[in-house]
C-alpha positions in Angstrom: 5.2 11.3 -19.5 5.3 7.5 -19.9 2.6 5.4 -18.9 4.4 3.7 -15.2 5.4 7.2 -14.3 1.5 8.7 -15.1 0.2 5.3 -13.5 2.5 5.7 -10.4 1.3 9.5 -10.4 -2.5 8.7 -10.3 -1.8 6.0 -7.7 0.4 8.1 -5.2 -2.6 10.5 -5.9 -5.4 8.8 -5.0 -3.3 6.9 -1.7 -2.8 10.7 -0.7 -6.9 11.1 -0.6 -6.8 7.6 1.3 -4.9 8.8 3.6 -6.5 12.2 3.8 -9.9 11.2 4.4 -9.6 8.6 7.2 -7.5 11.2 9.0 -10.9 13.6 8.8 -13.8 10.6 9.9 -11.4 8.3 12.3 -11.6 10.8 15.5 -15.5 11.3 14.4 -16.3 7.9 14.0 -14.6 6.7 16.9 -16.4 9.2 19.5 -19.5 8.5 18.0 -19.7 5.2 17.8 -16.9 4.0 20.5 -14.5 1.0 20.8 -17.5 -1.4 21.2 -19.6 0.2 18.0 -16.6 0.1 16.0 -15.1 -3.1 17.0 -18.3 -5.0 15.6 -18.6 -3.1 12.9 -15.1 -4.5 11.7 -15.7 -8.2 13.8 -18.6 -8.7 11.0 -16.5 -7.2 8.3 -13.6 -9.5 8.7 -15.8 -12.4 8.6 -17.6 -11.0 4.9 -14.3 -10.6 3.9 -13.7 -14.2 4.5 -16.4 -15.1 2.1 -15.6 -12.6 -0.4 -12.1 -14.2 -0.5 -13.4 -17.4 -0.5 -15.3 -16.5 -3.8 -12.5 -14.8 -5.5 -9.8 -17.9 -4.8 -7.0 -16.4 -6.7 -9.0 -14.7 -9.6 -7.3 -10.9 -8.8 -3.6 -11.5 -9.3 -4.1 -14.5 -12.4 -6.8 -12.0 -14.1 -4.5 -9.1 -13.4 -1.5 -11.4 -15.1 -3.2 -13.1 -17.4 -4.6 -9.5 -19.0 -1.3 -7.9 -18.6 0.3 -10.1 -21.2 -2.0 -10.2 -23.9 -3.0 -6.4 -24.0 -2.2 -5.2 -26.9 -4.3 -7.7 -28.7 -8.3 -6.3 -28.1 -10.0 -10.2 -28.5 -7.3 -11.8 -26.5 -8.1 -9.4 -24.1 -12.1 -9.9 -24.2 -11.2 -13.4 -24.4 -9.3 -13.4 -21.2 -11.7 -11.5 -19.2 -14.5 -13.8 -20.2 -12.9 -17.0 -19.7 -11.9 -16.0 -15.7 -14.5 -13.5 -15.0 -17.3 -16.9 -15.8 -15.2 -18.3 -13.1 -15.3 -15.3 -10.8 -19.3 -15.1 -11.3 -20.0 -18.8 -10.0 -17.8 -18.7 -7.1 -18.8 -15.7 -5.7 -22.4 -16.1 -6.1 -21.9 -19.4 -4.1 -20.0 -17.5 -1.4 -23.1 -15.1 -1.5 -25.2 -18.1 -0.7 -23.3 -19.5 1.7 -22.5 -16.3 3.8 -26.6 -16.3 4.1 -26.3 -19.6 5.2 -23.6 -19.1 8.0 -25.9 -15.8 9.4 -29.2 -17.5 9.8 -27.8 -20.7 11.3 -24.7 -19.7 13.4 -23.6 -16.4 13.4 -24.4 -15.3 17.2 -23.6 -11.7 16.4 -25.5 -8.6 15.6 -27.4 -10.0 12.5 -28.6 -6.9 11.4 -25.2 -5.5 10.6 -24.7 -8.7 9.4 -27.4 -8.8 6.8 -26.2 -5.3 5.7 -22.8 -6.2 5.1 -23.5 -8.8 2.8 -23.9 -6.1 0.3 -19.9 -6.5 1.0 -20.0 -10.0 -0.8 -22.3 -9.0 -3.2 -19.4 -5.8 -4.6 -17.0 -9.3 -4.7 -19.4 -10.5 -7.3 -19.0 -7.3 -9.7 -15.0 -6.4 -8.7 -13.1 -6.6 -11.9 -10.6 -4.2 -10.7 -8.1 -7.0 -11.6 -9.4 -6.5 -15.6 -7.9 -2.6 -15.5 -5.0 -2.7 -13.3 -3.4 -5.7 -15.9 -4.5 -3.2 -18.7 -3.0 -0.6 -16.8 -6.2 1.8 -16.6 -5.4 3.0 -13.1 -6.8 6.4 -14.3 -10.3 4.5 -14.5 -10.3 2.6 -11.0 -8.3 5.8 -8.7 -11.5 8.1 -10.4 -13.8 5.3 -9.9 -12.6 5.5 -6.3 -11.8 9.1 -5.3 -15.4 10.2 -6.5 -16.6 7.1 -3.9 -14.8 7.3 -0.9 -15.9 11.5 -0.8 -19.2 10.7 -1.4 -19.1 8.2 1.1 -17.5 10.6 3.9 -20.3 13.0 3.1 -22.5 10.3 3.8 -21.3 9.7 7.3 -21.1 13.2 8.6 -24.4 14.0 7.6 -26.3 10.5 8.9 -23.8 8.9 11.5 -24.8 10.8 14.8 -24.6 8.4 17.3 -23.9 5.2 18.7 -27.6 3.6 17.6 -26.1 4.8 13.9 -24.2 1.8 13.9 -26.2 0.4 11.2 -26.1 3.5 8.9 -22.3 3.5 9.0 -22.5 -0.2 7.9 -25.1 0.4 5.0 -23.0 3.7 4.1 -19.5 1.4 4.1 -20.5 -1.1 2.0 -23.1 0.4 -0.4 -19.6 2.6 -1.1 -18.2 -0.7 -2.2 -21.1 -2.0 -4.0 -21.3 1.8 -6.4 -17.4 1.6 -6.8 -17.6 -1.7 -8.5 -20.8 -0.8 -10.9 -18.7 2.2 -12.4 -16.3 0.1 -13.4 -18.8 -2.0 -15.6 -20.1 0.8 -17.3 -16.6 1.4 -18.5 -15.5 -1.9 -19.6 -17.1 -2.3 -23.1 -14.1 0.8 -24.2 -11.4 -2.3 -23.4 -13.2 -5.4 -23.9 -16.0 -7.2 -25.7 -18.0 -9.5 -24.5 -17.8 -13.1 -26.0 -18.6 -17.1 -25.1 -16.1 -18.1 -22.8 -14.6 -21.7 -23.9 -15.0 -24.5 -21.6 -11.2 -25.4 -22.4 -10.0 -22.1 -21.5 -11.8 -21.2 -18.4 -10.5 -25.2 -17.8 -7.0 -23.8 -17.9 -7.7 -21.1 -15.7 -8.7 -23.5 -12.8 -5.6 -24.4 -11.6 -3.7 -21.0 -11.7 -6.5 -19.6 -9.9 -6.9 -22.2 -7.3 -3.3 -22.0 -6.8 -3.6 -18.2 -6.0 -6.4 -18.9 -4.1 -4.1 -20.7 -1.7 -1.3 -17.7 -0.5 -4.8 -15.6 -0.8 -6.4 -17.1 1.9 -3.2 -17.8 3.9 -2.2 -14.1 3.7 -5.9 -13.3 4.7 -5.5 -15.6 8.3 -3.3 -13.2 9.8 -4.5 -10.1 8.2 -8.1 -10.7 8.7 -8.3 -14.0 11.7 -6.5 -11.3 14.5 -10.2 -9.0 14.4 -12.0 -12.6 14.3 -10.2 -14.3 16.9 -10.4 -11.4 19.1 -14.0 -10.7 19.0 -14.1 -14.9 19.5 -11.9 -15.2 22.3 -12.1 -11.5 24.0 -14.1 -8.6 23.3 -15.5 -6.4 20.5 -13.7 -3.1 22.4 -10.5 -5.0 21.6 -11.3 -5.7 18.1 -12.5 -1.7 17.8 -8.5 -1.0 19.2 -7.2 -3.3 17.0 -8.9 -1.8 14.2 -8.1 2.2 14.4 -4.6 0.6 14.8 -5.0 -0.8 11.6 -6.3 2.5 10.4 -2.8 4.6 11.1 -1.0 2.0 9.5 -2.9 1.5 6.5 -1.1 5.1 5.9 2.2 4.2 4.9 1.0 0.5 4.0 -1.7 2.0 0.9 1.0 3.7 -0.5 3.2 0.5 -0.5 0.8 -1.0 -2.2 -0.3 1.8 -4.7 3.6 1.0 -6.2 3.3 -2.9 -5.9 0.1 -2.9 -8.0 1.7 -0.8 -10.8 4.6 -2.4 -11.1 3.6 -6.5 -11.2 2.1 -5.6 -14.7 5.0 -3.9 -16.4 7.1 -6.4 -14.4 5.1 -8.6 -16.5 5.4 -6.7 -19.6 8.8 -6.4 -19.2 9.7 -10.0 -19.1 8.1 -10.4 -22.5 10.7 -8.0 -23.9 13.6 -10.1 -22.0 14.6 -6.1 -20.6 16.6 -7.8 -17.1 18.4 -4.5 -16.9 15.2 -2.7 -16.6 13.7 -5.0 -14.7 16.9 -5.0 -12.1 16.6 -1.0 -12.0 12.5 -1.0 -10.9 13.5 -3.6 -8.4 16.3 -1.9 -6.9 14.2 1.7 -6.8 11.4 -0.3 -5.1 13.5 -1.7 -2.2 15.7 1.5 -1.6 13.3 3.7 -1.4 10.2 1.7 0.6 12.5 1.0 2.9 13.7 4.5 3.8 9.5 5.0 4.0 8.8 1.9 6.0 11.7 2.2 8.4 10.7 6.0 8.8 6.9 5.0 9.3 7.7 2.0 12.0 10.3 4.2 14.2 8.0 7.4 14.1 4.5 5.8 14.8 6.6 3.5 17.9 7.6 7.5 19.2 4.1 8.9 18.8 1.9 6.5 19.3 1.3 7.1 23.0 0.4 10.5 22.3 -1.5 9.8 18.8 -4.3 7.2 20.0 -5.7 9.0 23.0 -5.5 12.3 21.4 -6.3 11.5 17.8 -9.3 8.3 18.9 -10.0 9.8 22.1 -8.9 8.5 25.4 -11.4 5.1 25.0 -8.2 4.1 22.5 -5.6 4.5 24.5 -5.0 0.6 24.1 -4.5 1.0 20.6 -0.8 2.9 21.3 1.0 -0.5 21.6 -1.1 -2.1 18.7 0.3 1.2 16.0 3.8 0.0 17.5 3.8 -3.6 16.6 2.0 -3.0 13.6 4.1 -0.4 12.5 7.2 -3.1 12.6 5.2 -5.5 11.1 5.1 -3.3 8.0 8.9 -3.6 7.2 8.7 -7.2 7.0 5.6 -6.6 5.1 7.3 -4.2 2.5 10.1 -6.2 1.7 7.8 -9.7 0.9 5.5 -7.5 -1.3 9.1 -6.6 -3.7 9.7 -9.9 -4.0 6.1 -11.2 -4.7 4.5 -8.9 -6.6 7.8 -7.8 -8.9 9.4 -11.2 -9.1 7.0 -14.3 -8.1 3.7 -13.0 -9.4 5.2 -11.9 -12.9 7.4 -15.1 -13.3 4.5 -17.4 -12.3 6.4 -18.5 -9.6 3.4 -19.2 -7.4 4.8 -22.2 -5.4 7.1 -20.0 -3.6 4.2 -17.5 -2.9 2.4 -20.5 -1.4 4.9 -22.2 0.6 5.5 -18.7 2.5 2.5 -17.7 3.0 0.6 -20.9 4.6 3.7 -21.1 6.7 2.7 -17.8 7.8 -0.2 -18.7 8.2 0.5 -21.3 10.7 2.6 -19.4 12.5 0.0 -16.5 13.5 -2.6 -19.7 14.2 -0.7 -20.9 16.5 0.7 -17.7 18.2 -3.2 -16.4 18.3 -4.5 -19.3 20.0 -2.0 -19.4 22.7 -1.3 -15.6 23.2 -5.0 -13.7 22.0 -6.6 -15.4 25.4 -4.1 -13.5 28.0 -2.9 -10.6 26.1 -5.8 -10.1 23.7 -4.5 -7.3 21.0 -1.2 -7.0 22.5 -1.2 -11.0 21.9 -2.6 -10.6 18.0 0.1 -8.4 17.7 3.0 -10.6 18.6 1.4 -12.7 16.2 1.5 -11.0 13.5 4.8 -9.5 13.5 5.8 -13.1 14.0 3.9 -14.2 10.7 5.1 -11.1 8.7 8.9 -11.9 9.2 7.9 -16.0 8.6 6.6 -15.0 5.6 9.8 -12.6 4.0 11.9 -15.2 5.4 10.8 -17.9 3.8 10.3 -16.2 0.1 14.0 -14.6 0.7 14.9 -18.1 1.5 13.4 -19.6 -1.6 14.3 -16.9 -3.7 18.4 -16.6 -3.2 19.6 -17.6 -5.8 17.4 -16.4 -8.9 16.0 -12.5 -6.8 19.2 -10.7 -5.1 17.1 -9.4 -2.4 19.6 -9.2 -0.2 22.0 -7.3 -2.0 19.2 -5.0 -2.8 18.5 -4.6 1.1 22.8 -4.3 2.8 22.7 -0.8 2.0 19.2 0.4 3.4 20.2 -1.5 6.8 22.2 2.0 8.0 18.5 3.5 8.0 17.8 1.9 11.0 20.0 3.4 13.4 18.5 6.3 12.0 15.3 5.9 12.5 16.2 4.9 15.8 17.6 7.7 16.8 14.5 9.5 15.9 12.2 7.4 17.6 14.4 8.3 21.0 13.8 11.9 20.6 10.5 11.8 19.3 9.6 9.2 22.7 10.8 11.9 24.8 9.4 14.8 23.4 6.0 13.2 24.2 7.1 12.0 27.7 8.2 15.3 28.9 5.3 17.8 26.9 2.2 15.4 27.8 -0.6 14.2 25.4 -1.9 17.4 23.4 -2.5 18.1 20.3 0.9 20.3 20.1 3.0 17.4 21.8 1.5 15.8 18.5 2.7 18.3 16.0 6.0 18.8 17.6 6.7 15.1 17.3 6.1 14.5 13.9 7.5 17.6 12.5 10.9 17.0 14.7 10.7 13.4 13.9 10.2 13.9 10.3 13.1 16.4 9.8 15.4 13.9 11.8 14.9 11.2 9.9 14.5 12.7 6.4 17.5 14.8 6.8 19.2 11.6 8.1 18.5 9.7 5.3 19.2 12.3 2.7 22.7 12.7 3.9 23.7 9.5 4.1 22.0 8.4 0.7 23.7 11.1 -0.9 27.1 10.8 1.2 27.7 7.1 1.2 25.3 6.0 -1.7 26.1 9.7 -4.0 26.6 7.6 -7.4 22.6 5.7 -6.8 21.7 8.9 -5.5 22.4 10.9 -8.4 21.5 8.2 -11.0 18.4 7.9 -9.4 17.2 11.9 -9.2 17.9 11.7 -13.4 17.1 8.8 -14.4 13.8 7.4 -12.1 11.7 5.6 -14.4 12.8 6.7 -17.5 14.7 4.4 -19.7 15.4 5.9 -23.8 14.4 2.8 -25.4 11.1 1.2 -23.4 9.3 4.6 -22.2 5.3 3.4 -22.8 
């Protein structure tokens, strides 16, 4: 098996026990600790995140490139990870510092889950996940996880009883973080020495790394600033909607990513051998196929969503129904910007495209947030968002034209939407007619899902049979560049 088809493989496995486990503690966690527990829980969170990004400016995707391309080659590897890891070390202890500074003066919140959660910025200090995804270890980091998140879903059964538990669910969360990241440095010394980083090199790294830092943070505004500006401007029960919203669609979005973050390194690789026919086959793979599961994902979640958030959260969440919706629409637009930056503008070092999209992004959520979040609250953050999301794609598509043929890549997925949304229809009205139980719920997905799989299938292999048949023999296996 070549190494991108076993890296994909431990990937897709260990999204599979991301999406399992969530689906086992969401319903507990959310009748234990409510809308209100939950929402500050991730209002606080959002803000560490904030800090934690702050300290890592742009060190995860130039670390992850910068290690991809000299791999082979043991000290340019240890001299790579030194020389941005030093980097790494100073900012994020300084984000440490600060985010102590913010709690004690101004944060108005519960500062005892705020306290705890700055283990949360602490894990940013040790994360050198970046180090073995551009060595393409995934086998270390998905272990290093699985063992983890079980432990930690253990962990919240057992002490997580009630709603005064709040701050044992936060100290369970984020120690979780904090353990995954030590593993990882009691593995590193098989990959890497340790050496003297050099001023000139870690000089060199500046710039890159600030210039990540940049589509970093703008990304972050409207994936983190909806939970912040709705526990600012309207309440933490809308935040706790918001976020179990976020918690169905991190579903279909984990395994997205999961393919994004093994392909930018042998995108990388790749481009070093000048293989473009290769490189043109991944790329076409990537948007065919996403698409057919993002379209699927939007469409379905839009039919069930009335029926999944009271019965899956509880009726307290029955607000969250239109947030899955939006989100779930979001996540096409979404899937289609991640193609293009993580297999074509990451790899090529094409950051200024990467930036220019994403603070216009950015702006666009700001602005929606502040004018929408006060009336509608989450149904407001959503509009923004999905507003952001498209910015962003169209932008990069816009930049991209003439070098990335995206949108030849994307004319013949476009028939899967009347597809999906035919299923949404019949899916909708399956759960209008039969009410919201737990068989409504069953029925729906397991009509929907043989609608629009069966859909798809035919007209892949009807209208599309020559891809379709090249693609079943030949998926990631080329004769002369198997790893």
């Amino acid at each position: 098996m070549s190494s991108l088809k076993k890296n994909l493989a431990y990937n897709v496995a260990y999204q599979i026990l991301v999406i399992i486990l969530p689906l086992i503690t969401a319903p507990y966690v959310s009748r234990v600790l409510g809308a209100d527990g939950l929402g500050t829980y991730s209002y606080i969170f959002s803000i560490v995140t904030y800090f934690g990004l702050f300290g890592m400016l742009g060190i995860a995707n130039h670390g992850n490139r910068s290690v991809a391309l000299v791999r082979d080659n043991r000290q340019k590897v240890s001299e790579a990870f030194s020389n941005t890891y030093i980097i790494q070390l100073c900012t994020t202890v300084i984000a440490l510092l600060l985010y102590f500074l913010f709690i004690y003066c101004w944060f108005s919140g519960d500062k005892t889950i705020a306290y705890i959660e700055s283990i949360i910025v602490l894990s940013y200090i040790l994360d050198i996940t970046w180090f073995f995804f551009g060595l393409e270890q995934f086998a270390v980091t998905v272990t290093r996880n699985a063992i983890i998140k079980i432990a930690t879903v253990v962990a919240i059964f057992i002490f997580v009883r009630s709603r005064e538990d709040l701050w044992i669910y936060a100290l369970i969360m984020s120690c979780g973080m904090l353990f995954s990241q030590i593993y990882l440095w009691l593995r590193i010394r098989k990959y890497a020495d340790f050496c003297k980083p050099s001023w000139s090199q870690v000089k060199s790294n500046i710039k890159p790394v600030l210039m990540l830092f940049i589509p970093a943070i703008a990304y972050s505004i409207y994936k983190l600033l909806d939970k912040v500006m709705l526990g600012a401007m309207s309440s933490m029960s809308q935040v706790g909607l918001f976020d179990n919203a976020e918690k169905i669609i991190n579903i279909p979005s984990s395994l997205i990513t999961a393919f994004g973050t093994v392909m930018m390194p042998r995108i990388t690789v790749l481009l070093g051998t000048g293989d473009e026919h290769r490189i043109s086959y991944l790329n076409k793979i990537s948007v065919r196929y996403f698409t057919l599961l993002v379209v699927g994902a939007a469409f379905g979640l839009a039919g069930i969503c009335n029926v999944l958030a009271p019965v899956y959260f509880g009726s307290e969440f029955v607000g969250s129904a239109p947030i899955i919706a939006g989100l779930g629409f979001s996540l096409i637009f979404v899937t289609w910007a991640n193609v293009i930056r993580t297999q074509y503008l990451i790899p090529n070092k094409l950051d200024k495209p990467y930036v220019i999209s994403s603070v216009i992004g950015a702006l666009a959520n700001l602005a929606v947030n502040i004018i929408l979040i006060p009336k509608f609250a989450g149904i407001g953050a959503i509009i923004g968002t999905i507003i952001a999301e498209f910015t962003v794609f169209f932008v990069q598509l816009i930049l991209v034209r003439r070098s990335f043929p995206m949108s030849q890549y994307l004319q013949p997925v476009l028939f899967l939407f009347p597809i999906g949304m035919i299923m949404f229809a019949v899916v909708y009205w399956i759960g209008a007619y039969m009410g919201n139980t737990i068989i409504t719920l069953i029925i729906q997905i397991l009509v929907g899902g043989f609608l629009y799989l069966s859909g798809s299938m035919v007209y892949l292999k009807v209208i599309h049979d020559e891809f379709f048949e090249k693609l079943t023999s030949r998926i990631f296996h080329h004769g002369r560049h198997n790893a």
